[in-house]
N, C-alpha and C positions, 0 to 999 in steps of 0.2 A: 665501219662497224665499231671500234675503237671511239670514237665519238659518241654514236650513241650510247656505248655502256656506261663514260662518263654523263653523260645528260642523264640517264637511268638513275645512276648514284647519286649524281648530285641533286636530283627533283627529289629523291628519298629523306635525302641528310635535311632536306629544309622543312620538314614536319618540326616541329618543336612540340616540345612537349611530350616525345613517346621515348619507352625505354628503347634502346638502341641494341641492334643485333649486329657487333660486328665480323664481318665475315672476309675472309683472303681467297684467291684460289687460282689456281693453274690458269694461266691467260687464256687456252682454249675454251678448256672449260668451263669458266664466265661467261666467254665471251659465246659460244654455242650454244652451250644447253644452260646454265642458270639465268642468264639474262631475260631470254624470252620465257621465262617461265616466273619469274619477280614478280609480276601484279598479281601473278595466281597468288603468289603465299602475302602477297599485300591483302588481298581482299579475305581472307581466309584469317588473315594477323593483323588487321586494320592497326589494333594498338603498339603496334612494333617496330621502329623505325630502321630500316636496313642500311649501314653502312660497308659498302663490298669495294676491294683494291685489288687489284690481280699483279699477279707478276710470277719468278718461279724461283724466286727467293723466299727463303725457309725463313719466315718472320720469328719473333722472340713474341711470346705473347701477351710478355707483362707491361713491356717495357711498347710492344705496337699497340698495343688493346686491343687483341685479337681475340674473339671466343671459338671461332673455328677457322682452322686453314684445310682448303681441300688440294690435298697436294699430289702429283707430277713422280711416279717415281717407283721404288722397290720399296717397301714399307721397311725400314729402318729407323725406326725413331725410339729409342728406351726411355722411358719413362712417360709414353706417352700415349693416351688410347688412340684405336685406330680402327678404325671404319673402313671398311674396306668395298667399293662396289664388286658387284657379284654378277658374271655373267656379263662381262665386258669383254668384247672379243676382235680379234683385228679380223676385217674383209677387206675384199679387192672388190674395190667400186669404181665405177665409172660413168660417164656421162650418157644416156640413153642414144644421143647422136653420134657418140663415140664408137658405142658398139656397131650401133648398124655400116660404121665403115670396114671396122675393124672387129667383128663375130670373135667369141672365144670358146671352145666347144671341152676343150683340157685346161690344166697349167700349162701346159707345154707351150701353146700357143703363147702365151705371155713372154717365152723366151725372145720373141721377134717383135714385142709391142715395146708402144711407147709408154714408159715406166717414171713415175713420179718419185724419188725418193723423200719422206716423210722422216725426217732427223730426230724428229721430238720424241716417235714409240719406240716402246722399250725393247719391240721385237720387227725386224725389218725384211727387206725382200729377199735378202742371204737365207736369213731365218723359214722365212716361207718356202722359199724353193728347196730348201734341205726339206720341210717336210714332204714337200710334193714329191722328194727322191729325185729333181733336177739340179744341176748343176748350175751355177750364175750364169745368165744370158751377156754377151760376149761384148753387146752394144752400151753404149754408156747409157744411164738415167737422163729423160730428158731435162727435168727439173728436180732441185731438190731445193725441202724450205725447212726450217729450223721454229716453225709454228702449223702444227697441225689448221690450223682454219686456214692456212694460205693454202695448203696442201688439196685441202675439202674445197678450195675456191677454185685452185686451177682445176682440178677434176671436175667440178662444176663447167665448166666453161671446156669440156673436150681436149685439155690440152693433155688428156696421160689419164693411166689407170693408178690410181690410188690404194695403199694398203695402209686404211687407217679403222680409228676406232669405233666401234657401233653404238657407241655413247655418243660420241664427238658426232657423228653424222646422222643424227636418229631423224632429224628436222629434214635433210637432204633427202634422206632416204623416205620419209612420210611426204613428201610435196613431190618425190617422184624425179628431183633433179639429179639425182645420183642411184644407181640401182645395184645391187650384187651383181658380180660379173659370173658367178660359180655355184652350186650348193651350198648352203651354211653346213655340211659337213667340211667345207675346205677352211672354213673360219679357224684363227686358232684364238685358246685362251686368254685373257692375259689380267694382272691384276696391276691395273696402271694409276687408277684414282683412288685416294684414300682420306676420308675425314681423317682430321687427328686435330687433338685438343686433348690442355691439359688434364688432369681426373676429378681434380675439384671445379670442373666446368662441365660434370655431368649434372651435378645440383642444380643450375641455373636453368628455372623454366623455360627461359627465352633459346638456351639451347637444344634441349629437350622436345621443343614444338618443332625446333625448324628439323632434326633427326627425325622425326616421324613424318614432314610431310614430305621430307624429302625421300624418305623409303616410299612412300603412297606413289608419287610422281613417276618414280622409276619404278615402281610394281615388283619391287624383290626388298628381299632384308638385306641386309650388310653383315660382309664376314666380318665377323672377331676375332 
């Protein structure tokens, strides 16, 4: 997957001739939800040539040429605007084959399953079972991974129930590979992704367009 975001980027960078938008952003994130959504704002921004690097390093933006970094984190950045997605929520997801071995009818059930731990969210399965009002299950995590998309892959593949983001897995969850294991009342909050970019980079049309269609895409505004 990694491969193809660079072939992504790189077929973009070789348009000459257009102004160039360039963009940073959380490895998941790129790599889940922006990537497969690039020709949309290509076809849409024909004139606009997208240069996108990911990683989860807090780039400088003068010195990287960066116009927006969409960043991994608690919004802590002063002096800097910030964008914040809205209505980004952690679920316990699973594999549709996974369920049918393994039925979950509470949380409690999940004390006795096989449990993925997800390093990357800001809020984790300690986190969850405190609000469920249980206690940490006693059995170790069967896996745990330090990149959400590896998280969203082995839950893909049955190997464990996932507590990740419903950004990160919007694609899983629409193709039906990955399903809620619970009510989206067990969902919980969280503010994990955040545009930020300097203030004199709100003037800049080219960042300006990709702010709105990137609200249109995700179907909410962004807190301020």
């Amino acid at each position: 997957m990694l491969h193809r975001l660079a072939m992504a980027t790189d077929r973009a960078a070789s348009d000459a001739g257009l102004e160039c938008l360039r963009l940073h952003s959380a490895p998941s994130f790129g790599l889940l939800w922006l990537m497969p959504r690039l020709e949309l704002f290509r076809q849409s921004h024909p004139d606009l040539q997208i240069n996108l690097s990911c990683s989860y390093e807090s780039l400088h933006f003068s010195r990287d040429k960066v116009d927006i970094d969409i960043r991994h984190g608690l919004p802590s950045w002063p002096n800097l605007e910030i964008r914040t997605l809205q209505r980004e929520r952690l679920a316990v997801l699973a594999a549709p084959q996974l369920l049918e071995k393994r039925p979950v009818r509470s949380p409690a059930d999940l004390l006795h399953s096989e449990l993925i731990l997800s390093e990357a969210t800001l809020m984790k399965w300690p986190n969850w079972f405190a609000q469920q009002g249980l206690a940490l299950p006693e059995r170790p995590y069967t896996l745990s991974f330090d990149r959400s998309y590896m998280t969203l892959e082995a839950a893909r593949h049955g190997l464990g129930f996932a507590l990740e983001s419903t950004v990160l897995a919007a694609d899983y969850l629409a193709r039906g590979d990955l399903v809620r294991v619970l009510p989206q009342d067990d969902d919980l909050p969280v503010a994990a992704h955040h545009l930020v970019f300097p203030r004199a980079h709100s003037r800049y049309a080219r960042v300006r367009r990709f702010l709105d269609w990137l609200q249109q895409e995700l179907g909410q505004p962004f807190d301020y």
